[in-house]
C-alpha positions in Angstrom: -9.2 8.4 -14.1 -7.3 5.0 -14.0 -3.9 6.9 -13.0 -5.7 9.0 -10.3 -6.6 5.5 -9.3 -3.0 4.0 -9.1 -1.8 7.7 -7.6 -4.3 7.0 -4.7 -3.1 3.6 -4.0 0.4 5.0 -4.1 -0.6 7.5 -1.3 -2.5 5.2 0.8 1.1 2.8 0.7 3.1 6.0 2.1 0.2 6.5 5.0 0.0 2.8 5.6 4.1 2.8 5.8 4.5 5.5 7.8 2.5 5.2 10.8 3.9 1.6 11.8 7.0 2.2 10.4 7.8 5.1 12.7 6.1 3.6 16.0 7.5 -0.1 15.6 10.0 -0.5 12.9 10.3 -0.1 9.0 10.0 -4.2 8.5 6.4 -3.6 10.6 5.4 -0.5 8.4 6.3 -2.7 5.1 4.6 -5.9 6.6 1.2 -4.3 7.6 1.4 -2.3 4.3 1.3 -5.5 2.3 -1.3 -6.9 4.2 -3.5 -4.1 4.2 -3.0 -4.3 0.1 -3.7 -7.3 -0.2 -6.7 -7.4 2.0 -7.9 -4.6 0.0 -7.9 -6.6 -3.2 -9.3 -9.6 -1.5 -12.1 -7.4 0.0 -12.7 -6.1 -3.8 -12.4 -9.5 -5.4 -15.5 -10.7 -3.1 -17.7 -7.9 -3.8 -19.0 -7.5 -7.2 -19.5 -4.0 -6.7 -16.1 -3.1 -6.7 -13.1 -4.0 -9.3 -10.1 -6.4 -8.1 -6.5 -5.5 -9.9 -3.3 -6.7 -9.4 -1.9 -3.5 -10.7 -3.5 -1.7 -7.4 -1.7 -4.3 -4.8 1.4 -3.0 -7.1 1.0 0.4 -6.7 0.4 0.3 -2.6 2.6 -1.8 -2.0 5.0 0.8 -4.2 4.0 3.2 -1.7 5.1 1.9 1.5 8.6 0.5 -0.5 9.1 4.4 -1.5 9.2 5.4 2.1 10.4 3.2 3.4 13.3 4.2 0.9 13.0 7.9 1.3 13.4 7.6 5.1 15.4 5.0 6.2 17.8 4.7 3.4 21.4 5.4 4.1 
């Protein structure tokens, strides 16, 4: 389950990427990416209910940097 987990993030750093990226510019699409992570973690680390981990704000942030890569590289 904790790989499904990271795969998720992953994902949710393509989407989060993509949109922006496309409309404004890749730089945008990386910045909001970021911030959306890590307002993600924050959100978790606040509420009990919910588990904070670094390794989540990794993987997103993964994400956006691999397309941000796959379509605007070269």
């Amino acid at each position: 389950m904790q790989n499904k987990d990271k795969l998720y993030h992953f994902i949710i750093g393509i989407l989060a990427f993509t949109v922006p990226g496309f409309f404004f510019s890749p730089q945008v699409g990386l910045i909001f990416a970021a911030i959306l992570a890590t307002a993600k973690e924050m959100y978790d680390a606040r509420h009990s209910e919910h588990t904070s981990d670094a390794n989540d704000l990794i993987a997103t942030i993964s994400g956006a940097l691999f397309a941000f890569l796959l379509f605007f590289s070269g």
